[in-house]
C-alpha positions as protocol buffer text, in pm:
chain_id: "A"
residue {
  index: 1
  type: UNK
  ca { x: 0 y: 0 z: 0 }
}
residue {
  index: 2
  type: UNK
  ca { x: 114 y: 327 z: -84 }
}
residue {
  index: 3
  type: UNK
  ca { x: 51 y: 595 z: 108 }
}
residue {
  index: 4
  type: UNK
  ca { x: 112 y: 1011 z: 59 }
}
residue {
  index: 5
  type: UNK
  ca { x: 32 y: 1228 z: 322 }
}
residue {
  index: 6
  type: UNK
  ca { x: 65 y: 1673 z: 291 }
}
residue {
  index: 7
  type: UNK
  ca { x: 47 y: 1815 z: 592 }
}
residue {
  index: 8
  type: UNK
  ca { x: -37 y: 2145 z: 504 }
}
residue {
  index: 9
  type: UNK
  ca { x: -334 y: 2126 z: 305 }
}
residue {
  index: 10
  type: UNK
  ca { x: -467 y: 1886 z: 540 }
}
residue {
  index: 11
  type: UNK
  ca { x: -511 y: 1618 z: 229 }
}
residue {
  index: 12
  type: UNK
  ca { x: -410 y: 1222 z: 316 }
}
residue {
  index: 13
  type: UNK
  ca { x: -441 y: 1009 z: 37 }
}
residue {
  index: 14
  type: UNK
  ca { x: -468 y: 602 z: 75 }
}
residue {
  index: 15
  type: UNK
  ca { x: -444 y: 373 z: -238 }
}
residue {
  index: 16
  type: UNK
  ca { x: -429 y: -15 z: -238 }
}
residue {
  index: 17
  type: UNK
  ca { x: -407 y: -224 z: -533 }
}
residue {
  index: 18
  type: UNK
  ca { x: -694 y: -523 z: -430 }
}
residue {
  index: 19
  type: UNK
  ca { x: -703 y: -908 z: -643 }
}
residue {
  index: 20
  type: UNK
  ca { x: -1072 y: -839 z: -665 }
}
residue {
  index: 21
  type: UNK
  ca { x: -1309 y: -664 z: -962 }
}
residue {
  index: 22
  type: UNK
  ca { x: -1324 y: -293 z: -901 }
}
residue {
  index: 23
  type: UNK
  ca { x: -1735 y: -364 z: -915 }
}
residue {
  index: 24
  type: UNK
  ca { x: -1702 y: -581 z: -601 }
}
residue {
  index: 25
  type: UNK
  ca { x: -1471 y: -309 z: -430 }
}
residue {
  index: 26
  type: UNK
  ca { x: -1727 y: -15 z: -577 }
}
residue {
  index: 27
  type: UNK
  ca { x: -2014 y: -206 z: -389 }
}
residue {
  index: 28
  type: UNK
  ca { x: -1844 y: -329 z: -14 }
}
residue {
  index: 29
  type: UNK
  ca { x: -1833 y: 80 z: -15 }
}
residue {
  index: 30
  type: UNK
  ca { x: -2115 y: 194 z: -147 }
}
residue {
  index: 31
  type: UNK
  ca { x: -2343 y: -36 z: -30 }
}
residue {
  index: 32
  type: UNK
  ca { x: -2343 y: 86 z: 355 }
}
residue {
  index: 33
  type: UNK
  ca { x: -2642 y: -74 z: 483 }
}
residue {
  index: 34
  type: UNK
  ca { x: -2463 y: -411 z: 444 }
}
residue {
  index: 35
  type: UNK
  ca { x: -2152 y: -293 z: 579 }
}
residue {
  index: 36
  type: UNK
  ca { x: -2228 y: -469 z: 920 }
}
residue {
  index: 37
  type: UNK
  ca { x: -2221 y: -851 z: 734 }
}
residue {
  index: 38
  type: UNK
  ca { x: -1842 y: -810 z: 627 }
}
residue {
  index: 39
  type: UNK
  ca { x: -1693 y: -504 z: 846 }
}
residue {
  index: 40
  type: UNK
  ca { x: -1680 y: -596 z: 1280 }
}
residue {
  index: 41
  type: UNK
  ca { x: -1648 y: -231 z: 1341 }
}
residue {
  index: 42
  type: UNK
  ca { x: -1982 y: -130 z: 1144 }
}
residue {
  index: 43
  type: UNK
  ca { x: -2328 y: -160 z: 1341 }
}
residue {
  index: 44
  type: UNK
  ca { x: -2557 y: -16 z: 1130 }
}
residue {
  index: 45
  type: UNK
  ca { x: -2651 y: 225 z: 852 }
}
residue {
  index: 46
  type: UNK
  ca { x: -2929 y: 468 z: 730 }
}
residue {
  index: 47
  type: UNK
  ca { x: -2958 y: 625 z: 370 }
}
residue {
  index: 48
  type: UNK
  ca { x: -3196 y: 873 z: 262 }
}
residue {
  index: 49
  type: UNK
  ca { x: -3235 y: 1062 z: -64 }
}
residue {
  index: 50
  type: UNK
  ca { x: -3123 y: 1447 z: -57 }
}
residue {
  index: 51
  type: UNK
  ca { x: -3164 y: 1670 z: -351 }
}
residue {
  index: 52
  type: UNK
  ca { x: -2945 y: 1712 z: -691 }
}
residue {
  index: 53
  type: UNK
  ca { x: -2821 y: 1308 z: -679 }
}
residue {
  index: 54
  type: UNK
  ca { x: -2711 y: 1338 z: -292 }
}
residue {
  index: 55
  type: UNK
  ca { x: -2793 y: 1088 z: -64 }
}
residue {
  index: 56
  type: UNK
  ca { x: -2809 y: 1149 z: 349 }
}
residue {
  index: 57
  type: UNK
  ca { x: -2558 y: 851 z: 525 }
}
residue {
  index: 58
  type: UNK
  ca { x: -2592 y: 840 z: 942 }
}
residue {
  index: 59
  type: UNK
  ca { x: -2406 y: 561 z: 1083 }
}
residue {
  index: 60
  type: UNK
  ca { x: -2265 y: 398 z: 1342 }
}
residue {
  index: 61
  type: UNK
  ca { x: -1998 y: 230 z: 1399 }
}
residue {
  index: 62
  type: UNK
  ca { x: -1756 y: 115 z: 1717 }
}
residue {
  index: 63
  type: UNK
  ca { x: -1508 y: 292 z: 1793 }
}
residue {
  index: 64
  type: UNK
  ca { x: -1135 y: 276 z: 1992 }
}
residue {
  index: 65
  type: UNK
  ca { x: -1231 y: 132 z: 2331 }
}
residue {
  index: 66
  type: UNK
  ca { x: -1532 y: -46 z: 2169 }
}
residue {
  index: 67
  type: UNK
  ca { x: -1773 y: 302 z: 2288 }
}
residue {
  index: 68
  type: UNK
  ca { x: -2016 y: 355 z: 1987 }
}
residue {
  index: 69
  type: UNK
  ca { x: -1929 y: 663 z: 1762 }
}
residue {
  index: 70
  type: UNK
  ca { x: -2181 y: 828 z: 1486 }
}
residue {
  index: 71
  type: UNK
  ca { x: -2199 y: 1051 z: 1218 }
}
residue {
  index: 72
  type: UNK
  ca { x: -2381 y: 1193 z: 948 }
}
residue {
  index: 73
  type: UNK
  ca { x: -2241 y: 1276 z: 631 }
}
residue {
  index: 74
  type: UNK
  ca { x: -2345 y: 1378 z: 236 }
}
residue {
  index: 75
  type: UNK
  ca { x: -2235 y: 1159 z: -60 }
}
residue {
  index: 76
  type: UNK
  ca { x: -2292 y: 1122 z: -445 }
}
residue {
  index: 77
  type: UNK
  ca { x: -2234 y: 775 z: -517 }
}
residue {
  index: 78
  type: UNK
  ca { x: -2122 y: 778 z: -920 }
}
residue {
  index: 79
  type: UNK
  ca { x: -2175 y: 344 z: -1003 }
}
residue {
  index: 80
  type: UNK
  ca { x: -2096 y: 425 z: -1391 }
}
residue {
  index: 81
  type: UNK
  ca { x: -1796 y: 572 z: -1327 }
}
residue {
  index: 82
  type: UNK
  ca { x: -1757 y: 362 z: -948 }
}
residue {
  index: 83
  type: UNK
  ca { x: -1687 y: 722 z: -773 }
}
residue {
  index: 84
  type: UNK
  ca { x: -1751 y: 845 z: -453 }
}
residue {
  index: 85
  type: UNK
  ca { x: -1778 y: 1156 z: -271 }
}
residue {
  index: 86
  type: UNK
  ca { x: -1851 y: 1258 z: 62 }
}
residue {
  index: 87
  type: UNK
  ca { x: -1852 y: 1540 z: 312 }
}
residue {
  index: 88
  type: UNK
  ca { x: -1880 y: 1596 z: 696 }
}
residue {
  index: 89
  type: UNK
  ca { x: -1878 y: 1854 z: 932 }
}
residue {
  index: 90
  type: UNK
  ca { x: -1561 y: 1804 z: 1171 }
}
residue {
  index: 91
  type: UNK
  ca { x: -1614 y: 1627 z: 1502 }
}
residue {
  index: 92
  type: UNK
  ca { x: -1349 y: 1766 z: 1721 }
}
residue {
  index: 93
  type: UNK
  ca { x: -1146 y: 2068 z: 1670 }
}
residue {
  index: 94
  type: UNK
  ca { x: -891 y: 2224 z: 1497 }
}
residue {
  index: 95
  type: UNK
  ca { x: -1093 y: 2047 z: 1190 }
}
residue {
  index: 96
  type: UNK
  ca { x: -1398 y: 2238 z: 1081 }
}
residue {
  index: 97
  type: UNK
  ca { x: -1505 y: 1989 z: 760 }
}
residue {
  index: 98
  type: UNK
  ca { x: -1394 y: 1648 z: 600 }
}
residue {
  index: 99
  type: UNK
  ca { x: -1435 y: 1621 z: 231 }
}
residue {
  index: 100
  type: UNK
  ca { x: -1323 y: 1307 z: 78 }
}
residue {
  index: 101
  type: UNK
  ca { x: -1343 y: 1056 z: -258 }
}
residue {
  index: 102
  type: UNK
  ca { x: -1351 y: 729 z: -331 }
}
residue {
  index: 103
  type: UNK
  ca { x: -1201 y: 542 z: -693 }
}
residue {
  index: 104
  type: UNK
  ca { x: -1205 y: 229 z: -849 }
}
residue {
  index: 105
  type: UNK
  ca { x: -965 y: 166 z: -1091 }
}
residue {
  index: 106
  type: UNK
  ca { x: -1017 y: -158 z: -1291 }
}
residue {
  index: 107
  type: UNK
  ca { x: -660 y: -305 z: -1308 }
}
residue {
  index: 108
  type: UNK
  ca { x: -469 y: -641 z: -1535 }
}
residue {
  index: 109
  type: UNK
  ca { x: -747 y: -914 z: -1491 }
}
residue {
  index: 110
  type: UNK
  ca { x: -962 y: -920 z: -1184 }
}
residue {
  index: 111
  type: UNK
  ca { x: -792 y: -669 z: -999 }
}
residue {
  index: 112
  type: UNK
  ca { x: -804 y: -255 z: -909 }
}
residue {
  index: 113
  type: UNK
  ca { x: -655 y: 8 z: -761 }
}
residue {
  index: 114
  type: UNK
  ca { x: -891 y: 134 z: -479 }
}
residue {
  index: 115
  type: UNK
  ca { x: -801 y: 549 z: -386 }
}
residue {
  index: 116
  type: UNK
  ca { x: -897 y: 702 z: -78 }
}
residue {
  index: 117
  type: UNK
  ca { x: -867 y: 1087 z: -51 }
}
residue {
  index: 118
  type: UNK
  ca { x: -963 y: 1296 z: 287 }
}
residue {
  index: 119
  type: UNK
  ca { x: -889 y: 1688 z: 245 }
}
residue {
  index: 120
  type: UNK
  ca { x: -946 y: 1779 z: 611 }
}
residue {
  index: 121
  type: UNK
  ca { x: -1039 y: 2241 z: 686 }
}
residue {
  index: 122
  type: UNK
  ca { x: -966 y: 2336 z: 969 }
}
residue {
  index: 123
  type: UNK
  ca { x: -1001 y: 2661 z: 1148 }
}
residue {
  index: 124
  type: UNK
  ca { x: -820 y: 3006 z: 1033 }
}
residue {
  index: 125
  type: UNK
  ca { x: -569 y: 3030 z: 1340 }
}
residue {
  index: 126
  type: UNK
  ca { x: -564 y: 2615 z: 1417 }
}
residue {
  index: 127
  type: UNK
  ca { x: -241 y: 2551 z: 1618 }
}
residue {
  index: 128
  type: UNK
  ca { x: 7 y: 2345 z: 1375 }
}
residue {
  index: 129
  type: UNK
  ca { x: 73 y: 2089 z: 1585 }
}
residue {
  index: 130
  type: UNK
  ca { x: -368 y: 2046 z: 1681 }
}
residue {
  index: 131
  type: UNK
  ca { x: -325 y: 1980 z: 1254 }
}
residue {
  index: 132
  type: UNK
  ca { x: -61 y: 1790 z: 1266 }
}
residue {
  index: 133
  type: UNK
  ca { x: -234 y: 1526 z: 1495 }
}
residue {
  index: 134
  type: UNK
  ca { x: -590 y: 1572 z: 1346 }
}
residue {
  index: 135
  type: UNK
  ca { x: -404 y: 1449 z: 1009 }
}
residue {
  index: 136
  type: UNK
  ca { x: -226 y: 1171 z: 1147 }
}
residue {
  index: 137
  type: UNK
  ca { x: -564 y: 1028 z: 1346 }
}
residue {
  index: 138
  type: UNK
  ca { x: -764 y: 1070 z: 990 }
}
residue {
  index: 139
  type: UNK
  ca { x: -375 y: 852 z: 809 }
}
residue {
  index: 140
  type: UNK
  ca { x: -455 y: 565 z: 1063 }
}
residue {
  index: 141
  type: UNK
  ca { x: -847 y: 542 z: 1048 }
}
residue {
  index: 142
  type: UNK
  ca { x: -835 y: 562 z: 654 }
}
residue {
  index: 143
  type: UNK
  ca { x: -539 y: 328 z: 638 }
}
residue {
  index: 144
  type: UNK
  ca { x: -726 y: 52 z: 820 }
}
residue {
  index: 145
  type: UNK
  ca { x: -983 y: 126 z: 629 }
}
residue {
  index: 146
  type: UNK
  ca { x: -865 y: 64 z: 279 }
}
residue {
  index: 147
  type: UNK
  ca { x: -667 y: -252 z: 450 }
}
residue {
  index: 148
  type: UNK
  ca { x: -973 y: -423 z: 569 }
}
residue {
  index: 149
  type: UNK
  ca { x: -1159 y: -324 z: 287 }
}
residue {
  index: 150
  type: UNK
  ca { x: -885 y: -545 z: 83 }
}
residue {
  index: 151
  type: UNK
  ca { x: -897 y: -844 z: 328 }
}
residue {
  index: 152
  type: UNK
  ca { x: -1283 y: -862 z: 268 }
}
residue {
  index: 153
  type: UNK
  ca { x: -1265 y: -812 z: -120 }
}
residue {
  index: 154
  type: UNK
  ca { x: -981 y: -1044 z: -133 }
}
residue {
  index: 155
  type: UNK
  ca { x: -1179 y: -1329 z: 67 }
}
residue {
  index: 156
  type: UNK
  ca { x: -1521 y: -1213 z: -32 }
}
residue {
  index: 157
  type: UNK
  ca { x: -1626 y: -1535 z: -196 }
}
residue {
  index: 158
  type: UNK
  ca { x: -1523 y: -1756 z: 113 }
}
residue {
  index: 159
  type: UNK
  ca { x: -1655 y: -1505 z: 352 }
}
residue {
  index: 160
  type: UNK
  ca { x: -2017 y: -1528 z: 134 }
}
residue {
  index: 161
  type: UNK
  ca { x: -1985 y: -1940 z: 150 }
}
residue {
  index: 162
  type: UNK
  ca { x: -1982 y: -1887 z: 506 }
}
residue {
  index: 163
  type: UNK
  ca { x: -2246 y: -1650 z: 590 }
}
residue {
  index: 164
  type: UNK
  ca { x: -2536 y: -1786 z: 761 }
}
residue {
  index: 165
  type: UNK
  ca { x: -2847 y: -1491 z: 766 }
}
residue {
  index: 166
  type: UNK
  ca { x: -3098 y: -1636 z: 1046 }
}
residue {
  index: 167
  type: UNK
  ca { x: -3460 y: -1446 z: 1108 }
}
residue {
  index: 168
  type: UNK
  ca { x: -3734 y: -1516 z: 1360 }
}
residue {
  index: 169
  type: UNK
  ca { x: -4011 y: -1358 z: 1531 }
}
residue {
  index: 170
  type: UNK
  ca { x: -4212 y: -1377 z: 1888 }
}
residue {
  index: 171
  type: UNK
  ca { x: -4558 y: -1180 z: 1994 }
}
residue {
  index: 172
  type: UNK
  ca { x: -4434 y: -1036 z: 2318 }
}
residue {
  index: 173
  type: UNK
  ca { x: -4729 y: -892 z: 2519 }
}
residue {
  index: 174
  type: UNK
  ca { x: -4569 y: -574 z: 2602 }
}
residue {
  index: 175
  type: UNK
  ca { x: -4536 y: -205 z: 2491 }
}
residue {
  index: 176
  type: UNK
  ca { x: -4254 y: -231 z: 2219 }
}
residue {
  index: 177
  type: UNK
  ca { x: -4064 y: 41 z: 2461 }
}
residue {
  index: 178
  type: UNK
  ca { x: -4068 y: -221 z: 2740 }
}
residue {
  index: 179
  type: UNK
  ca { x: -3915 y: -470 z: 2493 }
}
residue {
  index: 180
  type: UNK
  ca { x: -3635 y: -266 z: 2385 }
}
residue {
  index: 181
  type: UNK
  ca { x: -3522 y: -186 z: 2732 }
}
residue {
  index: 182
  type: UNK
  ca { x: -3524 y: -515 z: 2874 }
}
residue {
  index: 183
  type: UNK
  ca { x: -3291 y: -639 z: 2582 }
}
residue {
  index: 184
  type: UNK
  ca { x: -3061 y: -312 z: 2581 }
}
residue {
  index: 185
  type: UNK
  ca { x: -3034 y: -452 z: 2979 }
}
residue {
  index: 186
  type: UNK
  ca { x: -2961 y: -798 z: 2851 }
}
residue {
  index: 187
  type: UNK
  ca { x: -2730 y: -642 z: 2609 }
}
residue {
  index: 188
  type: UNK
  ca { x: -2531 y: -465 z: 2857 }
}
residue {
  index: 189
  type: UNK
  ca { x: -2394 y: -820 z: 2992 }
}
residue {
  index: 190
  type: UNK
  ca { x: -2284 y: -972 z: 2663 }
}
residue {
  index: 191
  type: UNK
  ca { x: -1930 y: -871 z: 2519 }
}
residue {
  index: 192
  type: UNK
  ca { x: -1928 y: -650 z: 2188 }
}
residue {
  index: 193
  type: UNK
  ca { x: -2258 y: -550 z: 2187 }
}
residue {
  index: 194
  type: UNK
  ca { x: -2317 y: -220 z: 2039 }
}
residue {
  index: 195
  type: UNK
  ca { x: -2642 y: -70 z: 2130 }
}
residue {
  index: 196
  type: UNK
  ca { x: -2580 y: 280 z: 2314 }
}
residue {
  index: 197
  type: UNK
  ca { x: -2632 y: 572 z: 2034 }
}
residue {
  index: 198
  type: UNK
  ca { x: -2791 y: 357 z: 1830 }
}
residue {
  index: 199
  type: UNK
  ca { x: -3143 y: 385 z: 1622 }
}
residue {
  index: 200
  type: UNK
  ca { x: -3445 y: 378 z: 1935 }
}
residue {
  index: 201
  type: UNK
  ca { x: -3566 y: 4 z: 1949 }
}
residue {
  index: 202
  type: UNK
  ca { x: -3265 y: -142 z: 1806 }
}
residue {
  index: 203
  type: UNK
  ca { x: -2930 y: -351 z: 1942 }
}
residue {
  index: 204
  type: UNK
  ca { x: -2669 y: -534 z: 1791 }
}
């Protein structure tokens, strides 16, 4: 993996070159709302349609220290040309706004080069070394981003073979409020699940 990083335009750029189709790549990234089958950090995902081709993306995902983190962000998602771009307010200061954009380059055979690009503003008078650390935070979360996203393209036909998707349902004769709580409680003793911050009436 190659990786280019310039400090002072707040821009990181990731690229990886993946033994997969770029289409398969394209769709592990566009495709958020099954994100949480192949990715053990992502718990869930909500898409709605904005105006001029934007979509609305809230998700949630766990974090350093397993505590559930979310965000909302805009995208156009580009499947002809397998392009991606997004933007997010900043969460934490000296960062103001994350832009970023996705590529798929279709490479020799069944393989592509997969780009990730964040271009980080931050605030007029932001202290160089509050930069300097908001930079290297968004290198490391992109880089094991575009790794993982690899490991799961690379093995996505095994992974597939061994995914086993399991539905029931019970009447419970309760308020669906009462429900909820009682498994968020439940939920609270097993390890790895995700629930706090997430959608009302939902755990994972």
């Amino acid at each position: 993996m190659s990786i280019v990083v310039h400090e002072p335009a707040g821009s990181v750029t990731h690229a990886v070159q993946v033994a997969a189709p770029p289409e398969l790549c394209f769709a592990l990234v566009a495709d958020v709302t099954e994100a949480p089958r192949y990715f053990p950090s992502h718990l869930h995902a909500e898409v709605e349609p904005a105006d001029d081709g934007r979509e609305l993306v809230h998700r949630w995902v766990v974090g350093p220290g397993g505590a559930v983190r979310d965000w909302r962000a805009e995208r156009v998602v580009d499947r002809a040309a397998r392009r991606i771009v997004f933007g997010h307010a900043g969460d934490r200061a000296p960062v103001t706004a994350t832009h970023g954009e996705w590529t798929f380059a279709a490479g020799d055979g069944d393989t592509c080069l997969v780009t990730l690009v964040h271009t980080l503003t931050v605030e007029g008078r932001a202290d160089a070394e509050a930069v300097r650390v908001a930079v290297a935070e968004v290198d490391r979360a992109a880089a094991a981003q575009v790794e993982q996203l690899r490991r799961v393209a690379e093995s996505f036909a095994e992974l597939t073979a061994r995914t086993v998707c399991v539905e029931d349902s019970v009447l419970v004769a309760c308020a669906a409020d009462g429900a909820w709580r009682r498994l968020v409680a439940a939920a609270g003793d097993l390890p790895g699940a995700g629930y706090a911050g997430l959608p009302r009436r939902r755990v994972v």
